[in-house]
DSSP file (Angstrom, degrees, kcal/mol; ACC not computed):
  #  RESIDUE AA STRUCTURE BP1 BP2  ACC     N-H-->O    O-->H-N    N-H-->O    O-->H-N    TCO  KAPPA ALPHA  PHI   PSI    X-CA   Y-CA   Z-CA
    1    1 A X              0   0    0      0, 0.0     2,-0.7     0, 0.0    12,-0.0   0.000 360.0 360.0 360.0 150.0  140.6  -19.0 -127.4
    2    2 A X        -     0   0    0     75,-0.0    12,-2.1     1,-0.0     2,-0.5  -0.828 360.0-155.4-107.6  97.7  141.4  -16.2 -125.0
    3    3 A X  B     -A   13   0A   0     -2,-0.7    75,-0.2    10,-0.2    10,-0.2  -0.611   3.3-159.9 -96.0 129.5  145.4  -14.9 -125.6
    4    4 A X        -     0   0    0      8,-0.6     2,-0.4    -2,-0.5    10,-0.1  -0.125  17.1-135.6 -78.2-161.8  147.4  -13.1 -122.6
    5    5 A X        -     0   0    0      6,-0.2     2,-0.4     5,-0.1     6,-0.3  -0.635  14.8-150.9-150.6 113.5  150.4  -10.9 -123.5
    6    6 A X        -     0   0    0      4,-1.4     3,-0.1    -2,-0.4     5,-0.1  -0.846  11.1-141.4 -90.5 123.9  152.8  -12.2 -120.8
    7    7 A X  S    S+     0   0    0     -2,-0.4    76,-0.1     1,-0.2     4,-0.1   0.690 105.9  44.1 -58.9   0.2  155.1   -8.5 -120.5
    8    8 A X  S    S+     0   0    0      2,-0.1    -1,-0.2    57,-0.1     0, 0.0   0.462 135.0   8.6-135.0 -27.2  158.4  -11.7 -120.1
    9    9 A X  S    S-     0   0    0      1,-0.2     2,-0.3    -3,-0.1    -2,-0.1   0.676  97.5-131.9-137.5 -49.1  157.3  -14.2 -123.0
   10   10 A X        +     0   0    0      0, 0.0    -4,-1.4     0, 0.0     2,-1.3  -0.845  55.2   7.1 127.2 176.9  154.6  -12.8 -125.1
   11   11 A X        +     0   0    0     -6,-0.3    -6,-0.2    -2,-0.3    -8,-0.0  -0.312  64.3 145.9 -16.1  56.4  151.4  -14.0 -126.4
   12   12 A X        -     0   0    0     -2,-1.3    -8,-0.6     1,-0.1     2,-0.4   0.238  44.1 -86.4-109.5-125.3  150.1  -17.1 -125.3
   13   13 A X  B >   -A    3   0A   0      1,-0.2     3,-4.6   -10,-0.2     4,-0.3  -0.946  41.2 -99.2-137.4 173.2  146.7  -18.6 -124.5
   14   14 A X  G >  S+     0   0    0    -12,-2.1     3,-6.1    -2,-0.4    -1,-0.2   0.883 106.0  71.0 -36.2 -54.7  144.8  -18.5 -121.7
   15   15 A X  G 3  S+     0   0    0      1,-0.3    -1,-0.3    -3,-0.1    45,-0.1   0.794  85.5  63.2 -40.7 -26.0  145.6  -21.9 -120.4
   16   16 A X  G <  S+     0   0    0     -3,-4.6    45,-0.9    45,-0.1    46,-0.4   0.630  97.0  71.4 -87.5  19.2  149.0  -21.4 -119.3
   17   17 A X    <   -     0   0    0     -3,-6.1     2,-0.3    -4,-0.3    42,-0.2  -0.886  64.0-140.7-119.7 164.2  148.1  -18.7 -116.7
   18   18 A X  E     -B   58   0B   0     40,-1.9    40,-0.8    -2,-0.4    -3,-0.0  -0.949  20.1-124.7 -97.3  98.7  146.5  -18.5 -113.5
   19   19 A X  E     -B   57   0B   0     -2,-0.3    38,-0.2    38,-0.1     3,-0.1  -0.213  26.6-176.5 -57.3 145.7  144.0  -15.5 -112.2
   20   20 A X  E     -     0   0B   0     36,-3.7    -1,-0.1     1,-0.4    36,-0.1  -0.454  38.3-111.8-143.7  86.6  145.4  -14.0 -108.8
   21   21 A X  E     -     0   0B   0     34,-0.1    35,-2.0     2,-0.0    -1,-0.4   0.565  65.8  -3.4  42.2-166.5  142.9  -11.7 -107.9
   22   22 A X  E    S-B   55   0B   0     33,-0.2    33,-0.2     1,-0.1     3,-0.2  -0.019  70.9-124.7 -61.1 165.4  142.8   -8.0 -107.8
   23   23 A X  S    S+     0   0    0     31,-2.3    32,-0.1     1,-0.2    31,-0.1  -0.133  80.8  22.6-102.0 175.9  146.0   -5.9 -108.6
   24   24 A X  S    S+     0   0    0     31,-0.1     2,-0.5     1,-0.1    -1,-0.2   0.690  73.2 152.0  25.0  76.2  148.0   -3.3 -106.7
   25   25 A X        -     0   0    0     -3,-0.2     2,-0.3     2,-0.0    -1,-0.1  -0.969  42.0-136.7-132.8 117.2  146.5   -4.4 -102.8
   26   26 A X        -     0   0    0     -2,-0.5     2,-0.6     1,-0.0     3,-0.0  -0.743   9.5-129.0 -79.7 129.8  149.4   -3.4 -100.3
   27   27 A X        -     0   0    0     -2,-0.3     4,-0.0     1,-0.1    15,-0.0  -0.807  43.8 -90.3 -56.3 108.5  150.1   -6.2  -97.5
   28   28 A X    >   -     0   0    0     -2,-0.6     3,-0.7     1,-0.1    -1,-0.1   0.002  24.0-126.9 -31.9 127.5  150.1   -4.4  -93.8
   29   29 A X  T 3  S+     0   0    0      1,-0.3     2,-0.4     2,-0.1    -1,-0.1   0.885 104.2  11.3 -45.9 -49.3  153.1   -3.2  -92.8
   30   30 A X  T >   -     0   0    0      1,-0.2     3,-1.7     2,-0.0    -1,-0.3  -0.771  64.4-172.8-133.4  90.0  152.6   -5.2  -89.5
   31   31 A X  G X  S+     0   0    0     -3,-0.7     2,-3.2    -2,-0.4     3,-1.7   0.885  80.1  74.6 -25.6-113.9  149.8   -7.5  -89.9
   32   32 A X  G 3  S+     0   0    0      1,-0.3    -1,-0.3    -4,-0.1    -2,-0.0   0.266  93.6  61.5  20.3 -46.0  150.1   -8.4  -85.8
   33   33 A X  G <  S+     0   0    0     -2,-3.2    -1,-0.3    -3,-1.7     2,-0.2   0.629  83.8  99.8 -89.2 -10.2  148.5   -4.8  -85.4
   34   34 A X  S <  S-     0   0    0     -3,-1.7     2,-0.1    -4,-0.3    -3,-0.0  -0.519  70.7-129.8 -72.0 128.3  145.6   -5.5  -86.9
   35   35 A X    >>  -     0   0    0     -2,-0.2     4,-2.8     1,-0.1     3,-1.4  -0.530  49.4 -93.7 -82.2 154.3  141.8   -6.6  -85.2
   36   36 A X  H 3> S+     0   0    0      1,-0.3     4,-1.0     2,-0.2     5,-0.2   0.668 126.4  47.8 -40.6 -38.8  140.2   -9.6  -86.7
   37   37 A X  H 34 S+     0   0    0      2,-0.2     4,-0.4     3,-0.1    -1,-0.3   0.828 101.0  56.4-101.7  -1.2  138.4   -7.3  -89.1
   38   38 A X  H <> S+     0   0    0     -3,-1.4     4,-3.7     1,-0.2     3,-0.4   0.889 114.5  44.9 -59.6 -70.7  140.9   -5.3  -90.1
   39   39 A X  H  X S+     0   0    0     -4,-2.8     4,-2.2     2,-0.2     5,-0.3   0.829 105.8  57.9 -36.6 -40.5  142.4   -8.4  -91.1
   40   40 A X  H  X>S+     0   0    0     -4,-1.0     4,-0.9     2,-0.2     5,-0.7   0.673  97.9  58.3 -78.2 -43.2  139.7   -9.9  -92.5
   41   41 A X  H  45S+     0   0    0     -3,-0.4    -2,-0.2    -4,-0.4    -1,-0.2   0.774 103.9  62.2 -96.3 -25.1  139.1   -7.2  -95.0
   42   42 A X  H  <5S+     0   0    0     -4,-3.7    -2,-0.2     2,-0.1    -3,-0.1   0.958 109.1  29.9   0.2-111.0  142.3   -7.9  -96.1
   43   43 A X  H  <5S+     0   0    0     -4,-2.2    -3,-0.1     1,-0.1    -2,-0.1   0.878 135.0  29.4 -39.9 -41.6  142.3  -11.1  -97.1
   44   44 A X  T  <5S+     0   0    0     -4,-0.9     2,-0.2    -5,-0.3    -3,-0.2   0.944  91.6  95.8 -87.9 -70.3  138.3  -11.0  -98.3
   45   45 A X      < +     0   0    0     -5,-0.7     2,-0.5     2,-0.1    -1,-0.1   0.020  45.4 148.2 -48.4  84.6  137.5   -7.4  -99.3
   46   46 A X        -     0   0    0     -2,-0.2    -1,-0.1     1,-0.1    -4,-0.0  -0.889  46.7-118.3-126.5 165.0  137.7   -6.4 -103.0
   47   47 A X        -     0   0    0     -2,-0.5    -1,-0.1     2,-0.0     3,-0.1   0.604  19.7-164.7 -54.3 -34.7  136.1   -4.1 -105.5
   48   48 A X        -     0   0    0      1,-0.1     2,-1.1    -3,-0.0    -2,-0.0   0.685  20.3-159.5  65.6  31.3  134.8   -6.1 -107.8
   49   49 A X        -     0   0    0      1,-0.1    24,-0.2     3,-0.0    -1,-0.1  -0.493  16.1-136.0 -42.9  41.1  134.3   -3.2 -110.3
   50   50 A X  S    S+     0   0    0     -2,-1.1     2,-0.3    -3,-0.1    -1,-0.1   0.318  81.2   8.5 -64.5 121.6  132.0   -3.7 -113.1
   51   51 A X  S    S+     0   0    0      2,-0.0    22,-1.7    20,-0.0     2,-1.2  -0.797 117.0  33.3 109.6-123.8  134.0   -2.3 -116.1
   52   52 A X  E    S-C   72   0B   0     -2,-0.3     2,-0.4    20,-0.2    20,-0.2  -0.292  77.8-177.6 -68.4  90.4  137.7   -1.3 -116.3
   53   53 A X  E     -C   71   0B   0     18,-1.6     2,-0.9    -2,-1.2    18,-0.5  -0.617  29.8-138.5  -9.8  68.6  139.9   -3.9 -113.7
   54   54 A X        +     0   0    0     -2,-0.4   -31,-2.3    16,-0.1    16,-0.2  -0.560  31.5 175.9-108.7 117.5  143.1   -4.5 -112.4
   55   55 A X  E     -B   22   0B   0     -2,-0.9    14,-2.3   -33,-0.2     2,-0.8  -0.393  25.4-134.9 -89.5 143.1  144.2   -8.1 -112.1
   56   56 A X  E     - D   0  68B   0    -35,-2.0   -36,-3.7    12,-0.3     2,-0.4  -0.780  22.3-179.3 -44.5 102.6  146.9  -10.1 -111.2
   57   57 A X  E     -BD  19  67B   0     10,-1.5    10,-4.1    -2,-0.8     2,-0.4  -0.954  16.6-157.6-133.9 168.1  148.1  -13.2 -113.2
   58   58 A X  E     -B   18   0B   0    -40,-0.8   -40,-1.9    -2,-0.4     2,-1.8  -0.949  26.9-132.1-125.6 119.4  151.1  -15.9 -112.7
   59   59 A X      > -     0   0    0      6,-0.4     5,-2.0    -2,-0.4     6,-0.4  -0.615  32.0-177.9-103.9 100.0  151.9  -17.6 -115.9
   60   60 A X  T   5S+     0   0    0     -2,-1.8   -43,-0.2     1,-0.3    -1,-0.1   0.232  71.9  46.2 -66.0  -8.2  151.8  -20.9 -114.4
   61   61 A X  T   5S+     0   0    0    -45,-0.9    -1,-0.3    -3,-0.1   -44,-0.1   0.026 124.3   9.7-128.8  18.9  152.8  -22.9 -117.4
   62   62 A X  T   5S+     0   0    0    -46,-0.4    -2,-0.1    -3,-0.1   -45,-0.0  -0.101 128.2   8.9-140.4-121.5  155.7  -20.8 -118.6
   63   63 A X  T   5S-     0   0    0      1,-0.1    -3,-0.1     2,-0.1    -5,-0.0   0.824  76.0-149.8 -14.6 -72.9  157.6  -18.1 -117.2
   64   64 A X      < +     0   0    0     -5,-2.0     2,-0.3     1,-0.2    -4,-0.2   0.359  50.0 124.9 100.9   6.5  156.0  -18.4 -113.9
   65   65 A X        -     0   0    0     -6,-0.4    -6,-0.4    -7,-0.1    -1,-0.2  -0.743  58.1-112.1-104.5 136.0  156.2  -14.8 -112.9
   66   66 A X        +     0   0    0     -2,-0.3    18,-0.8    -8,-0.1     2,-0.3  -0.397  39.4 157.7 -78.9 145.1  153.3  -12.3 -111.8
   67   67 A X  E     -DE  57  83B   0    -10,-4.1   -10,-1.5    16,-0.2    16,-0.2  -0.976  29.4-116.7-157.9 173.1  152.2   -9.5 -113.7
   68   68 A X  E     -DE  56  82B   0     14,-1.9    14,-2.2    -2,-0.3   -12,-0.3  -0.384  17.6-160.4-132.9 162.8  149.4   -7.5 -114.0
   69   69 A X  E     - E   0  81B   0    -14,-2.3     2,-0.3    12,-0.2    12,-0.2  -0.841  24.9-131.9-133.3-169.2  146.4   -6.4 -116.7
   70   70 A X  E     - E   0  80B   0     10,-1.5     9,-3.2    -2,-0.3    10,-1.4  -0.850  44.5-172.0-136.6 120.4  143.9   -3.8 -117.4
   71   71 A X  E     -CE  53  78B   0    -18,-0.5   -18,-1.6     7,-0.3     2,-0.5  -0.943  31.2-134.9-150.6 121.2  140.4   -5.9 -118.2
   72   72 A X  E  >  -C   52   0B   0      5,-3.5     4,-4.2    -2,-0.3     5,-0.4  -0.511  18.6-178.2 -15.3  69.6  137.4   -5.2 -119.3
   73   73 A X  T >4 S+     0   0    0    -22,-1.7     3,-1.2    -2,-0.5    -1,-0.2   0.797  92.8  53.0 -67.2 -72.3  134.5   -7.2 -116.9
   74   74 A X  T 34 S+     0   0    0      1,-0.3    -1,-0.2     2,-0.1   -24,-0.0   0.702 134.0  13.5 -93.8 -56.7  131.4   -5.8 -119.2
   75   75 A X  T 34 S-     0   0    0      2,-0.2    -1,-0.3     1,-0.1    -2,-0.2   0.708  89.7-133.0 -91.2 -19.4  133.7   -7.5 -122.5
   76   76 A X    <<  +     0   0    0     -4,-4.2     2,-0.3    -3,-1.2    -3,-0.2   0.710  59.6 142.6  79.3   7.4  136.4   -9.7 -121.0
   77   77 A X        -     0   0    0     -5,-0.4    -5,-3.5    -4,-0.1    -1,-0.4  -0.796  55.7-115.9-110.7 153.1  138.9   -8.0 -123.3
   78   78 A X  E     +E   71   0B   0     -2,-0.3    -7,-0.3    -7,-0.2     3,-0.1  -0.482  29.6 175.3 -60.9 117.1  142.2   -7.2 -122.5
   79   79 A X  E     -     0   0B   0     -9,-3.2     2,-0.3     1,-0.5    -8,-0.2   0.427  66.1 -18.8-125.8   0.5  143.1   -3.5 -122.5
   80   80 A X  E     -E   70   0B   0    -10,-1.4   -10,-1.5   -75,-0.1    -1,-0.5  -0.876  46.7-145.0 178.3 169.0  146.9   -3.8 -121.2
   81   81 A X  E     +E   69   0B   0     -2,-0.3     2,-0.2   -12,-0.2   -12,-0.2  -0.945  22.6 171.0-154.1 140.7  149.6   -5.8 -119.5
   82   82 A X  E     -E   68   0B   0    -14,-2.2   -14,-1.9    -2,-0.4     4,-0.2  -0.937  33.1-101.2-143.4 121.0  152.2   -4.6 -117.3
   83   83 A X  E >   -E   67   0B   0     -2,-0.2     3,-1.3   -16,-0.2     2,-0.2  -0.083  42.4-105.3 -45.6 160.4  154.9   -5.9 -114.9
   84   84 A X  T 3  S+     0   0    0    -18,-0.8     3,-0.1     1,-0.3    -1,-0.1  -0.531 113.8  41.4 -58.2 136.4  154.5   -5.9 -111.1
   85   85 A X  T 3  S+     0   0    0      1,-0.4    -1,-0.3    -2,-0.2    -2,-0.1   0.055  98.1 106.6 112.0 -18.6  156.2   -3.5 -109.5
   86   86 A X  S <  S-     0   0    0     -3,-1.3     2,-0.5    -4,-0.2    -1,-0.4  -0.340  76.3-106.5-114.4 151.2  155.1   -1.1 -112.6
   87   87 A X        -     0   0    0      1,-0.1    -1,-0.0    -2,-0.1    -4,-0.0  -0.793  48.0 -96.1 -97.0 141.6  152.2    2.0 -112.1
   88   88 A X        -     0   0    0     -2,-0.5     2,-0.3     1,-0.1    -1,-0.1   0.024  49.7-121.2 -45.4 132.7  149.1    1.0 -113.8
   89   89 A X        -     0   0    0      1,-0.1     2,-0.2    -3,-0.0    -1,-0.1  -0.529  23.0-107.8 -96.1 144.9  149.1    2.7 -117.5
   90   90 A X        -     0   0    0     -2,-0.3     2,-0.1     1,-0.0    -1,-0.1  -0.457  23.9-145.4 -85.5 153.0  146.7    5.0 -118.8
   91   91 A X        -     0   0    0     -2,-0.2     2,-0.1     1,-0.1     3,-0.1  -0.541  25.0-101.0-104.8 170.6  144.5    4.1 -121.1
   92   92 A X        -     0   0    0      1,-0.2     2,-0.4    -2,-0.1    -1,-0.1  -0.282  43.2 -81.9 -89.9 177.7  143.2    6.4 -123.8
   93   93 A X        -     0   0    0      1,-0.1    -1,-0.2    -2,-0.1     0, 0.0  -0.393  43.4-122.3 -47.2 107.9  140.2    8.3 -124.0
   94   94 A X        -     0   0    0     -2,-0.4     2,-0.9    -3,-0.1    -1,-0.1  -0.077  19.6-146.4 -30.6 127.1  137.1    6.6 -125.2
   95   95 A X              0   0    0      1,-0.1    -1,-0.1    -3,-0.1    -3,-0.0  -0.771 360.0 360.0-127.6 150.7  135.5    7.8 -128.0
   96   96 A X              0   0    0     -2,-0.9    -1,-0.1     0, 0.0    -2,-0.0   0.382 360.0 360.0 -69.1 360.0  131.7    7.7 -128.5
């Protein structure tokens, strides 16, 4: 079983959250001003990163509040959690 760190409750398992897609994505200050592809790349348009991530999740069966990680795509492991609102932390150095 796959455990979150919610930064508000703690440690639970996967199930009680919800992915919501990539992290730190600004909303246009005035959306209106925006062409259909401006817009469009918005909504659609992410990075998709192959290695280190940063997500969004809602823990949907608890808390209920969003907050963000640092994940791994190549391993699917967890390398931080942090509130929203918070600047993405650095991680340390790798070592070989």
């Amino acid at each position: 079983m796959l455990l979150i760190q919610c930064p508000y409750c703690g440690e639970r398992p996967e199930s009680e959250f919800a992915y919501g897609g990539e992290a730190h994505i600004a909303r246009p200050a005035d959306p209106s001003t925006l062409n259909d592809d401006q817009w469009a790349a918005f909504l659609y348009m992410r990075s998709n990163t192959k290695g280190i991530h940063a997500e969004r999740w809602r823990h949907a069966r608890g808390c209920n509040r969003f907050f963000n990680a640092l994940r791994d795509t190549t391993s699917d492991r967890f390398l931080a959690f942090y509130r929203t609102g918070t600047p993405r932390p650095a991680l340390p150095e790798r070592q070989p």
